[in-house]
C-alpha positions as CSV (number, residue, x, y, z in Angstrom):
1,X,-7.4,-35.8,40.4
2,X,-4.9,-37.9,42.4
3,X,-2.3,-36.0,44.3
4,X,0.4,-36.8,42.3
5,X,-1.1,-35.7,39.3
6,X,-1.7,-32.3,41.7
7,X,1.6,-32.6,42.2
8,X,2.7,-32.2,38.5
9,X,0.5,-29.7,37.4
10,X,1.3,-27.3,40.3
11,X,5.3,-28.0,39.2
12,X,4.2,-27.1,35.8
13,X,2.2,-23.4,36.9
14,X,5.3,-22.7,39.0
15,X,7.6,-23.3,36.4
16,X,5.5,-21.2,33.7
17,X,4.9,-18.8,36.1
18,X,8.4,-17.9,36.7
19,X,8.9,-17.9,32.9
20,X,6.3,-15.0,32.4
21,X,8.1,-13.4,35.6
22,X,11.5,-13.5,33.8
23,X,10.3,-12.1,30.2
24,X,8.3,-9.0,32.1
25,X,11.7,-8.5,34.3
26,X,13.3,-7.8,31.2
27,X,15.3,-11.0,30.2
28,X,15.0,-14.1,28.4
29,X,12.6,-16.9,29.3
30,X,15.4,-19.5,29.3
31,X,16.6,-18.8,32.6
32,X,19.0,-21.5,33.5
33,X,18.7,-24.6,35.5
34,X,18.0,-23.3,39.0
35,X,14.5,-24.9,40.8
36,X,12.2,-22.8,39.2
37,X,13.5,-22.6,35.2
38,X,12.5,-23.5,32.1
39,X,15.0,-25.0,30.1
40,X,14.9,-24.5,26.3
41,X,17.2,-24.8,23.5
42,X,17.2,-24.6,19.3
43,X,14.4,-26.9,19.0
44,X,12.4,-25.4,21.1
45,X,10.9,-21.5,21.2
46,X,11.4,-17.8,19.4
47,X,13.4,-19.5,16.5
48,X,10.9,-22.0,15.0
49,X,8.9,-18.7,13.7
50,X,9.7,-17.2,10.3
51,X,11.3,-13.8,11.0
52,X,8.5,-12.3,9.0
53,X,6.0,-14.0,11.6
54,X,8.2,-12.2,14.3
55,X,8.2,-9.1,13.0
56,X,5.9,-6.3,14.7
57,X,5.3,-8.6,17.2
58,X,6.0,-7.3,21.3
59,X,9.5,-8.4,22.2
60,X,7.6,-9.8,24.9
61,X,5.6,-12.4,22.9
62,X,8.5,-13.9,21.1
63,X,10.6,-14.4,24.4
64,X,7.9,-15.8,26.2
65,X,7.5,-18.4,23.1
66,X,8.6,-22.2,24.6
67,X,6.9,-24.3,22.2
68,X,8.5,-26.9,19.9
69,X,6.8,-25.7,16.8
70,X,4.7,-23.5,14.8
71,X,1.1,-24.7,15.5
72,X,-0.2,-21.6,13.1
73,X,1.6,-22.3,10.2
74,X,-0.2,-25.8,9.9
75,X,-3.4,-25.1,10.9
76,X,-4.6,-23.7,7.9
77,X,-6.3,-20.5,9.3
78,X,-8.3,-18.5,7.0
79,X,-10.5,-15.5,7.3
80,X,-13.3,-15.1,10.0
81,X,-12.1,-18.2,11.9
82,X,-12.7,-18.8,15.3
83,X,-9.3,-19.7,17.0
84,X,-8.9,-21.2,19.6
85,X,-5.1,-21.7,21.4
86,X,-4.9,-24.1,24.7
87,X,-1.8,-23.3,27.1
88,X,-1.3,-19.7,25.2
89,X,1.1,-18.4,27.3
90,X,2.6,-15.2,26.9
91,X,0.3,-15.0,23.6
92,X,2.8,-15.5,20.2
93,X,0.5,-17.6,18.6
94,X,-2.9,-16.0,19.4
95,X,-1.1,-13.1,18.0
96,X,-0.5,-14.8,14.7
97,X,-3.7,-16.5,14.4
98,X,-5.4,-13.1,15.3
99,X,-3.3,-11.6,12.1
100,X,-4.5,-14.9,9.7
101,X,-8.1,-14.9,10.9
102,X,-8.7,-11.1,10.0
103,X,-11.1,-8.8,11.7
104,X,-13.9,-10.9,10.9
105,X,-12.4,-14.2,13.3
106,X,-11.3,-14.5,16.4
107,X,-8.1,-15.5,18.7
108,X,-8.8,-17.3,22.0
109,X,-5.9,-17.9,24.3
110,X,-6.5,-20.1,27.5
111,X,-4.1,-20.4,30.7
112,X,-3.6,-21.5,33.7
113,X,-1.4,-19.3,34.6
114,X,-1.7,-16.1,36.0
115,X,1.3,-14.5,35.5
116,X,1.3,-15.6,31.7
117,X,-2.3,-14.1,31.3
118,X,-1.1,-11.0,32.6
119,X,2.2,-10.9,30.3
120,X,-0.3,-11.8,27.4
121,X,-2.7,-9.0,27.9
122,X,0.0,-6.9,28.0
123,X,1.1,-8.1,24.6
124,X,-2.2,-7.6,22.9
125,X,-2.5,-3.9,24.2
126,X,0.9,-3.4,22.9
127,X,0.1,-5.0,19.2
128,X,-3.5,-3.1,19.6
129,X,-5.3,-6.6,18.3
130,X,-8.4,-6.4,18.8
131,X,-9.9,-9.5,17.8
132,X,-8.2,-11.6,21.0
133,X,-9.4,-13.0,24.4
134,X,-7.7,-14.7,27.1
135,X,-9.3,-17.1,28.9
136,X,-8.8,-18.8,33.0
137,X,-8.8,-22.3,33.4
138,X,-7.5,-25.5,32.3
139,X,-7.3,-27.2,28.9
140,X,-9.6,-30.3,30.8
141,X,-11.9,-28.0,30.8
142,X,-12.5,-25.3,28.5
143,X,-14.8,-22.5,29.5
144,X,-16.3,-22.1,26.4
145,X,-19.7,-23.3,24.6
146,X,-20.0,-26.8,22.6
147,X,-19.3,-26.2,18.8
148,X,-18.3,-22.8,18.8
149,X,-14.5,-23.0,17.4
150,X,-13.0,-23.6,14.1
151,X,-10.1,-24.6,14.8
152,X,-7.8,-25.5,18.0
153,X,-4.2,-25.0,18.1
154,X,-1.4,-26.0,20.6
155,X,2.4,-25.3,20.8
156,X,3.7,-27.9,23.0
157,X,1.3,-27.8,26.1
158,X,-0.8,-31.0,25.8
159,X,2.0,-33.3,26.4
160,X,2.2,-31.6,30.0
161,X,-1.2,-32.6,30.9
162,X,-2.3,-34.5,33.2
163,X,-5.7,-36.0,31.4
164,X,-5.1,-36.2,28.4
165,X,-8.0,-37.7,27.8
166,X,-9.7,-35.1,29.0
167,X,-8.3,-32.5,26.5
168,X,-9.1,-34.5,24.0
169,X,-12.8,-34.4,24.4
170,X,-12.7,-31.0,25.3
171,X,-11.7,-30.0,22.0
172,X,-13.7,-32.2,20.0
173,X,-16.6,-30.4,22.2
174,X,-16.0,-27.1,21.9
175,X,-15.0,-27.6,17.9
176,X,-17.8,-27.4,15.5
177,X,-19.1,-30.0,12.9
178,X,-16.2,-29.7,10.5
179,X,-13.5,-28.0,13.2
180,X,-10.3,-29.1,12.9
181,X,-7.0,-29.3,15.2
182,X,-3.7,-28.1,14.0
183,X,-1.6,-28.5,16.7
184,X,2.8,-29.1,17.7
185,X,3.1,-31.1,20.0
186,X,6.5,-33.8,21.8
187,X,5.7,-37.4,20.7
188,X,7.9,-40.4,21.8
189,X,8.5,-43.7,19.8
190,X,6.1,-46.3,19.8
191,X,8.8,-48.4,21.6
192,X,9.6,-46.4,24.3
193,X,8.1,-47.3,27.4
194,X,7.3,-44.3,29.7
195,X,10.1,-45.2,32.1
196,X,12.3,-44.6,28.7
197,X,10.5,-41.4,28.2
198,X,11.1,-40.0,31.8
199,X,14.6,-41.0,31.5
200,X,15.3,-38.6,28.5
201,X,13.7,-35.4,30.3
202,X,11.4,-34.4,32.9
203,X,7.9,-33.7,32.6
204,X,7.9,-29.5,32.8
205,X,10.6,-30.3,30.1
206,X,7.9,-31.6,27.9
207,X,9.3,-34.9,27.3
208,X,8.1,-37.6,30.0
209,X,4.7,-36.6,29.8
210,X,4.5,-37.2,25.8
211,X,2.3,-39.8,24.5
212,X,3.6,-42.3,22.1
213,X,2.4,-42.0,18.0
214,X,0.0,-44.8,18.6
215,X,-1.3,-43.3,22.2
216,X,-1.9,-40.3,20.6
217,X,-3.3,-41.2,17.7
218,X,-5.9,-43.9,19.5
219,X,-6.4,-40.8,21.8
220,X,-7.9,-38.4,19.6
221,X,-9.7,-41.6,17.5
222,X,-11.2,-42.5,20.9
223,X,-12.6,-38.4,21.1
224,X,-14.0,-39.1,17.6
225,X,-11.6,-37.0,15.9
226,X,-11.1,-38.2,12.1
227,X,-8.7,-37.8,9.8
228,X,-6.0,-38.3,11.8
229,X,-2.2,-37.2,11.2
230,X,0.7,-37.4,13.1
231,X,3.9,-35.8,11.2
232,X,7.4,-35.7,13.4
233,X,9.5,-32.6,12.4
234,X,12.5,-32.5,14.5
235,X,14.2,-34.4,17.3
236,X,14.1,-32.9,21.1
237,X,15.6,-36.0,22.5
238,X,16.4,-39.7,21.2
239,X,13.1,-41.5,19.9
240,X,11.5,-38.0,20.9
241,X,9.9,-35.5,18.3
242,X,8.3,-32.4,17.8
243,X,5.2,-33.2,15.6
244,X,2.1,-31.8,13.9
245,X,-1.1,-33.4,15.1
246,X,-3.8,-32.9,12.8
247,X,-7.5,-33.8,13.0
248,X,-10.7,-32.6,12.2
249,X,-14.1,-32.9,13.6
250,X,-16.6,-34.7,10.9
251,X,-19.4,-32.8,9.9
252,X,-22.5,-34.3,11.7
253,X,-25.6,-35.6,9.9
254,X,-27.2,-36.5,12.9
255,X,-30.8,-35.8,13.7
256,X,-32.7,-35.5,17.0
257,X,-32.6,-33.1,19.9
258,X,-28.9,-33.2,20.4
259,X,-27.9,-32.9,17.0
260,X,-26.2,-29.5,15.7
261,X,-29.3,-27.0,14.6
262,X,-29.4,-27.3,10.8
263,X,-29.4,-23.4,8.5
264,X,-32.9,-22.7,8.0
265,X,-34.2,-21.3,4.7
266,X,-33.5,-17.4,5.8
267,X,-29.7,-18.3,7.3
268,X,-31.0,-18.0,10.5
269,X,-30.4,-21.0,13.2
270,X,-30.0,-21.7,17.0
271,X,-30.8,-17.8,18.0
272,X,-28.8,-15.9,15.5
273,X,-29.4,-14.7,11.7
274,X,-26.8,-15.0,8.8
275,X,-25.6,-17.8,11.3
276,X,-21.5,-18.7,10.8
277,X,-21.1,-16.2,8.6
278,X,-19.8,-12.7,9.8
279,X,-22.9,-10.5,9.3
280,X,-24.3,-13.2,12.5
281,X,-26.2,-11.1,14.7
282,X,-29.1,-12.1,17.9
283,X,-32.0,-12.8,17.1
284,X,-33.3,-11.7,20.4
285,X,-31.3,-7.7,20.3
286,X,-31.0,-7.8,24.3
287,X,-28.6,-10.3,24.6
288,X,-25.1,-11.3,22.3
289,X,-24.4,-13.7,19.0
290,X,-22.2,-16.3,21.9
291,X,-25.1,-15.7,24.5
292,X,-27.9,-16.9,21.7
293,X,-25.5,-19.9,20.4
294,X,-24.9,-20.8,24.0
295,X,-28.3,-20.9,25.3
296,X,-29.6,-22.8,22.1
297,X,-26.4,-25.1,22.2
298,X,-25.7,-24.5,18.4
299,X,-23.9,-26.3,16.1
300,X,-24.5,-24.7,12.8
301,X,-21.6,-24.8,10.0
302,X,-20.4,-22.3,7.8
């Protein structure tokens, strides 16, 4: 990583950071326009959730919200999923998923950020959900196993990378044969150069980061993602949207020693029986369902 690209991502964890500081001090994560803020206004945050969606959530949760959309109202979730949501913040939308996927699924929430891990771990207690994890690290590189996730969501996050690329193989690795991406997401104009872009807002203000339609789109076709949609909502800024990115992961009918291990006869594959289904359990009893997958790299489908 170049040190400009250091640069911006550091400006983007100090900026988030002070966010989750604001919301656990009490107040509002739009906090003004001093050197540290995030700004935000109606078409981004609390406000692009139902009220129904809000309700019996921690106060918490839907203040830290900064997103441009509603990533878990388009994605489709369903029963025993496994979720996963990159740049999860202070944890409104691993909330939600966590609610849609049932006890059977799961909600992943991975973040950079420190102080937004600790305001979303806090939220969890307070909503006692017990089918969520937060996860460390970057969205260039997921700490979790290849072809273990149903589905990856984002609420505005991706456009503040700085390797895009990156994030988009990490998710078509981690997804499994048939995974798909419901994500929100700041997309400019195909005629706006990124000089146009930058000119219209900064990059922690998630608009001169964004990637045009046609980036994007040749982005996540260049991952091998399939099935490709990009759908613009609302306007953040002229020739700028908030958009839902969908795309799914084609079921593989690959052979060899790196293809996905296939169900045998009994429902047992890659170190687990009743594989993909919630009944899964290690075949070996001394070590876990994610710790058998992992070590036999599966890729089984549901």
């Amino acid at each position: 990583m170049n040190e400009q690209s250091s640069d911006l991502r550091e400006t983007v964890r100090q900026r988030y950071a002070a966010a989750a500081t604001t919301v656990t001090e009490g107040a509002a994560a739009c906090c003004g326009s001093g050197p540290t803020a995030v700004e935000i206004d109606a078409n981004f945050g609390s406000g692009l959730y139902d009220a129904d969606e809000r309700a019996g959530l921690p106060a918490e949760a839907v203040a830290a919200s900064l997103g441009c959309g509603n990533p878990t109202a388009v994605a489709e979730l369903r029963d025993g999923d496994r979720v996963l949501d990159l740049g999860s913040g202070g944890g409104i939308d691993v909330l939600l998923s966590a609610r849609r996927v049932g006890p059977t699924g799961k909600a992943y929430g991975l973040d950079m950020t420190e102080e937004m891990l600790a305001l979303a771990l806090a939220n969890a207690e307070k909503a006692g959900a017990g089918n969520v994890e937060f996860l460390k690290g970057s969205i260039e590189a997921i700490p979790l196993p290849a072809n273990t996730i149903d589905v990856v969501i984002s609420n505005c996050v991706i456009n503040l990378s700085v390797d895009k690329p990156a994030v988009f193989a990490e998710m078509f690795r981690v997804l499994r044969p048939g995974g798909r991406i419901g994500i929100s997401d700041v997309v400019a104009d195909d005629a706006l150069t990124s000089a146009q872009r930058a000119e219209r807002g900064d990059y922690v203000g998630c608009i001169a980061g964004a990637l045009s339609f046609a980036e994007y789109r040749a982005g996540l076709e260049a991952a091998g993602f399939t099935d490709v949609g990009i759908t613009p909502t609302h306007a953040v800024a002229d020739g700028m949207h908030s958009a839902i990115v969908r795309a799914t992961k084609a079921a593989t009918t690959a052979t060899g020693p790196d293809a996905p291990a296939a169900h045998a006869a009994d429902g047992s594959c890659c170190g687990v029986s009743a594989c993909c289904t919630p009944a899964e359990e290690a075949v070996d009893p001394t070590v876990g369902v994610d710790e058998a997958k992992s070590a036999a790299g599966c890729g089984c489908t549901s």
